[in-house]
N, CA, C and O of each residue as an XYZ file, in Angstrom:
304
protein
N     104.632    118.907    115.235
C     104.667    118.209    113.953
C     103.943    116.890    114.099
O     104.066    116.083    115.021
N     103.222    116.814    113.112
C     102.334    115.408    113.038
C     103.415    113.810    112.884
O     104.536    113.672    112.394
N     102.862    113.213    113.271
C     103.661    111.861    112.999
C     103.888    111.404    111.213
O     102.899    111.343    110.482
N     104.935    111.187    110.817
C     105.337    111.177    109.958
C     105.907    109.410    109.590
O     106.837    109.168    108.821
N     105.186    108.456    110.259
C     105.823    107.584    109.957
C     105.941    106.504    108.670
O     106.150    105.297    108.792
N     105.836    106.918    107.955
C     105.736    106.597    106.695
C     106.768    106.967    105.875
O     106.774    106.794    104.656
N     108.085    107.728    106.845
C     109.290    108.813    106.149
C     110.488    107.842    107.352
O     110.488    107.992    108.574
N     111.461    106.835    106.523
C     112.012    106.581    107.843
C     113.641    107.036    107.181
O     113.853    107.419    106.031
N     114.518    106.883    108.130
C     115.821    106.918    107.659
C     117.077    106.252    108.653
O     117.236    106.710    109.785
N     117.832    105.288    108.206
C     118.683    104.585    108.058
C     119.764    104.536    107.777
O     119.943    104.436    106.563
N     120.895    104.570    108.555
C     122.288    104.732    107.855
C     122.974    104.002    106.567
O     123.988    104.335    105.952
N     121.879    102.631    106.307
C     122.581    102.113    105.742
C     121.589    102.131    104.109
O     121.864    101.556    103.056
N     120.323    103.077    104.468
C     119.340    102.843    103.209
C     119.318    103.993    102.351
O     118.670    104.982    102.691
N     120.066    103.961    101.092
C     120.340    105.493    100.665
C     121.287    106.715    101.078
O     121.181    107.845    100.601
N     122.255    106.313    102.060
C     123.031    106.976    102.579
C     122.274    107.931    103.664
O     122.557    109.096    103.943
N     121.431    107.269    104.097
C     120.874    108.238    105.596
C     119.989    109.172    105.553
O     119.644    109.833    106.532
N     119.349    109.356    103.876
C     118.209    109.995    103.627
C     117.036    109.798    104.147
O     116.750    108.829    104.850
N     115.966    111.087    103.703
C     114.787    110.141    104.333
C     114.074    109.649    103.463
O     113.563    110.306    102.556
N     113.968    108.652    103.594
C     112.655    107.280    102.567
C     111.505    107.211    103.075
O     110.974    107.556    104.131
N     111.262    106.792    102.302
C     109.615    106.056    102.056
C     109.649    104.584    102.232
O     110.107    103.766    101.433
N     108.913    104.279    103.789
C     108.527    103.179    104.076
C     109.870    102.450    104.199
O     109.794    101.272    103.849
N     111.428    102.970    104.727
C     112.806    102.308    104.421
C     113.158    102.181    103.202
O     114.350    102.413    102.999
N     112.225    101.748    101.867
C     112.632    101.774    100.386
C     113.593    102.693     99.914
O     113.825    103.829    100.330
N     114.143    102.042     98.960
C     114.982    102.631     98.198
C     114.508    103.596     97.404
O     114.759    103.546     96.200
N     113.607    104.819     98.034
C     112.705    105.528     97.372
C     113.240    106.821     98.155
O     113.348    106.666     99.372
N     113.500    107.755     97.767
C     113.944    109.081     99.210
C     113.001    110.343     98.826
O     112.614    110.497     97.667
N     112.655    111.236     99.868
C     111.557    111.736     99.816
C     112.009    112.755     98.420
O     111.360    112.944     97.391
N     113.063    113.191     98.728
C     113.595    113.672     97.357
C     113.294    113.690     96.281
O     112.921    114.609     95.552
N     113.523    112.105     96.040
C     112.912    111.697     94.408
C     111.718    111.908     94.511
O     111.309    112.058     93.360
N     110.464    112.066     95.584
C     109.284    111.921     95.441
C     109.019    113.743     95.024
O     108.480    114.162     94.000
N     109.546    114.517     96.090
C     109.114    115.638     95.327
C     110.068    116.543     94.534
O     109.754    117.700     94.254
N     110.788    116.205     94.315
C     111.433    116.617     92.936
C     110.428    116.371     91.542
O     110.260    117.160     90.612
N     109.966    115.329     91.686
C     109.065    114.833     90.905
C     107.680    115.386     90.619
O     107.268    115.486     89.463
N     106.823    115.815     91.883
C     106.100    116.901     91.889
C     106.463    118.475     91.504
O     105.823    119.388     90.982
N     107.650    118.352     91.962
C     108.042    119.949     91.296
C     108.432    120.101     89.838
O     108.526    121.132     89.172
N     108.607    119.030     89.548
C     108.966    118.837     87.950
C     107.599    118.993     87.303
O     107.506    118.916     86.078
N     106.898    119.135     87.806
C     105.207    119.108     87.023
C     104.251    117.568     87.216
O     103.075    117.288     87.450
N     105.388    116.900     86.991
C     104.006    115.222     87.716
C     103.076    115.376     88.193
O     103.083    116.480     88.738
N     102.298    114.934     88.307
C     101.143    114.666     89.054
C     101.201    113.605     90.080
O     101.911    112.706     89.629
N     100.728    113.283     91.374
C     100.759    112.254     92.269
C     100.325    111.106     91.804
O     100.537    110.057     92.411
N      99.499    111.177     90.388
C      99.312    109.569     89.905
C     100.248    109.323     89.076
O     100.591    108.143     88.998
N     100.819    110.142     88.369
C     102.005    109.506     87.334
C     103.181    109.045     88.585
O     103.873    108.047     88.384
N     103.355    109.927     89.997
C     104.425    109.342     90.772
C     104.168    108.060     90.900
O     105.011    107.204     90.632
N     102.975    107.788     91.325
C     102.633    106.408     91.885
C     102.660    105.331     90.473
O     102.707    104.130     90.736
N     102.633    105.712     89.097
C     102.789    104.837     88.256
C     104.258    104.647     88.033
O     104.629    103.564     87.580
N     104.950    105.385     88.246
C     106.266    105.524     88.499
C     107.459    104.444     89.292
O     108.524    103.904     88.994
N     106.515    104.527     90.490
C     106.730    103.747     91.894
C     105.399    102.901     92.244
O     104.758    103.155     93.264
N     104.925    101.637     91.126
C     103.810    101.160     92.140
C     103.669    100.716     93.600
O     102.587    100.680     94.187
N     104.715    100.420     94.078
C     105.192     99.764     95.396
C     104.856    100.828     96.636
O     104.734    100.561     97.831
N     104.731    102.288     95.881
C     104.105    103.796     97.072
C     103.009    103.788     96.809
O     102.492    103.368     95.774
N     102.222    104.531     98.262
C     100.609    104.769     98.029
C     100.751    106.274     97.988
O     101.717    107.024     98.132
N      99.421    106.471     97.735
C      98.736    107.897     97.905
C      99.467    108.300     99.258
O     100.257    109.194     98.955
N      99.531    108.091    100.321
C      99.813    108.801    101.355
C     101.148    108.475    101.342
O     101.729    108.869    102.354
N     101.658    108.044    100.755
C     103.394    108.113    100.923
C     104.029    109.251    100.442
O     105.112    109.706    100.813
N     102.975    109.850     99.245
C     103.379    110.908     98.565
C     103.077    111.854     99.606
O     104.062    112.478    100.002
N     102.219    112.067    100.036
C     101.624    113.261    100.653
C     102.636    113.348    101.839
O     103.168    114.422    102.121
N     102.861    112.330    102.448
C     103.717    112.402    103.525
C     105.090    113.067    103.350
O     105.637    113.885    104.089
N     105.660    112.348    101.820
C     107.147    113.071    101.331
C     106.568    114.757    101.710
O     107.132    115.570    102.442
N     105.441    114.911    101.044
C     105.409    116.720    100.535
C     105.519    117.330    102.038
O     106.258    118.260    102.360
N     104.787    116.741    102.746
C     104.298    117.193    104.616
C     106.178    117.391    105.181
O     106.690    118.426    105.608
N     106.642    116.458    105.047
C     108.301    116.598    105.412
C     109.066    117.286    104.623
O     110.195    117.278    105.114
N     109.047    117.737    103.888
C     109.846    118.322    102.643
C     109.131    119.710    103.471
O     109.894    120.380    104.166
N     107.803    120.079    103.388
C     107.217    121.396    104.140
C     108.085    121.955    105.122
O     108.680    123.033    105.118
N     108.035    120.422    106.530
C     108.495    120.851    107.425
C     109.765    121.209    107.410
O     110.071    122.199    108.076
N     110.916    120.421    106.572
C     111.832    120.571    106.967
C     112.299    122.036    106.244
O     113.282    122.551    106.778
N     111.835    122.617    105.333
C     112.026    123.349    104.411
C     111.592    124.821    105.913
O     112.027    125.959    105.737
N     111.156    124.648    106.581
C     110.371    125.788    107.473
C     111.341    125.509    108.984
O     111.201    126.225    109.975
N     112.154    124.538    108.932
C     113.460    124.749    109.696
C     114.412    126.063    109.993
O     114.993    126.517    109.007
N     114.584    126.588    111.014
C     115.277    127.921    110.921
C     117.068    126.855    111.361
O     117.081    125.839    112.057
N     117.860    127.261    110.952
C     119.427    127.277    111.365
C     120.381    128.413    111.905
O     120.982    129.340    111.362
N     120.290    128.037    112.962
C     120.919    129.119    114.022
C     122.443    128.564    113.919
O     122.850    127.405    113.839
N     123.242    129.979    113.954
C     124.445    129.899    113.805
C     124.741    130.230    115.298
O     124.071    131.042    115.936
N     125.888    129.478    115.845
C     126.143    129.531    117.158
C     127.469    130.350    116.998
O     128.042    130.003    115.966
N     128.270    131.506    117.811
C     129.334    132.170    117.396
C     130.217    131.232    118.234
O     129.764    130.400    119.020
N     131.401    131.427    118.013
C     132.388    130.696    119.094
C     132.557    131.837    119.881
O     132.284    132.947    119.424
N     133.220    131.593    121.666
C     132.810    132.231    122.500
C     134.582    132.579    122.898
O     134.869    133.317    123.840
């Protein structure tokens, strides 16, 4: 996985989500927002305080994490 640092998370910023740049911004809201139909410039008019690559970065982590497998461990 590529470096993602532009996605940080914090126990105390948003309840431990992952943000954008620490902001009170979580990648969430960013692509929820794309999936709602937005476009990456209405996000950013939205949020002037994000760039172009903040968005792209939410979508890149939202990818990865979405392509996560969860293994169930049995008790033994």
């Amino acid at each position: 996985m590529e470096q993602l640092e532009r996605i940080t998370q914090q126990p105390g910023v948003m309840g431990g989500k992952a943000c954008i740049r620490g902001q009170r911004v979580t990648v969430g809201m960013v692509v929820a927002q794309i999936g709602a139909g937005r476009t990456v410039d209405e996000v950013l008019g939205d949020y002037p305080y994000l760039e172009h690559e903040d968005v792209m970065q939410a979508l890149r982590y939202a990818a990865w994490r979405a392509e996560e497998r969860e293994v169930l461990l049995h008790p033994a």
